[in-house]
C-alpha positions as CSV (number, residue, x, y, z in Angstrom):
1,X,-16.3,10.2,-7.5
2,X,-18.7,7.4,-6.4
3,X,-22.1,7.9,-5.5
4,X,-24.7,5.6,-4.0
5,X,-28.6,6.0,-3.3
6,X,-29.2,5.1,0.2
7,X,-32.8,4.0,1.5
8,X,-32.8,5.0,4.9
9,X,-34.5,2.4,7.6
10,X,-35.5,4.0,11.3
11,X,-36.6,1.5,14.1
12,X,-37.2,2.8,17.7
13,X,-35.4,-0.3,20.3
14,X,-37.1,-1.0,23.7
15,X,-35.4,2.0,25.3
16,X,-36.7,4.4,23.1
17,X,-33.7,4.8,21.1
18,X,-33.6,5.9,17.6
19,X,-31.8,3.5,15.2
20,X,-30.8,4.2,11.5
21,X,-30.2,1.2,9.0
22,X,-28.6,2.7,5.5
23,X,-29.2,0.3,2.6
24,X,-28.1,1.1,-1.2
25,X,-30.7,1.3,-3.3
26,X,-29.6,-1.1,-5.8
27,X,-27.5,-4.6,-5.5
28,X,-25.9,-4.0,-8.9
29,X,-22.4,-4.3,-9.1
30,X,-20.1,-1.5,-9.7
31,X,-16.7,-1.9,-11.2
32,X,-13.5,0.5,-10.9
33,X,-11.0,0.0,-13.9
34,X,-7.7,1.3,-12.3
35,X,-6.3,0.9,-16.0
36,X,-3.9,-2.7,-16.0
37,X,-6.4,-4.3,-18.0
38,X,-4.5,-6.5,-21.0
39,X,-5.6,-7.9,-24.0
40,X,-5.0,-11.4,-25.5
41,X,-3.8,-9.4,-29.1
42,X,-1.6,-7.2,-27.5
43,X,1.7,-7.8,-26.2
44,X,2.1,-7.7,-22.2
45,X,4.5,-8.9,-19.2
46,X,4.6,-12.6,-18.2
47,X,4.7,-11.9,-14.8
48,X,1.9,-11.0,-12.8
49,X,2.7,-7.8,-10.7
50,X,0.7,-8.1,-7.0
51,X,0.4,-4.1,-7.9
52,X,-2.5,-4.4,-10.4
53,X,-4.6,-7.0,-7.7
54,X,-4.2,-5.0,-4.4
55,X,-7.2,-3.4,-2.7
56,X,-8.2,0.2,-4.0
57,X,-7.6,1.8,0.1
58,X,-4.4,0.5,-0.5
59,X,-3.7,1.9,-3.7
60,X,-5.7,5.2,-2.9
């Protein structure tokens, strides 16, 4: 489960419309491990397997 703080911006345009800008609270850079990390000391596969790079919508 991922959750983000949000700062919420309002503006009113010309017309008198409401507008909402959601911004995280912080720039710092999260990280999922999907678990295909390898090791130099530890024995693993050659070949690289387009699984292990694909975007996580894709693989959730």
């Amino acid at each position: 489960i991922f959750i983000q703080q949000m700062d919420v911006w309002q503006q009113r345009n010309s017309q008198g419309e409401m507008h909402f800008k959601y911004l995280p609270k912080s720039s710092a850079i999260k990280l999922i491990d999907f678990g295909s990390t390898t090791f130099e000391n530890e024995a693993h596969s050659s070949v690289v397997s387009t699984r292990h790079y694909r975007a996580p919508e894709v693989i959730l």
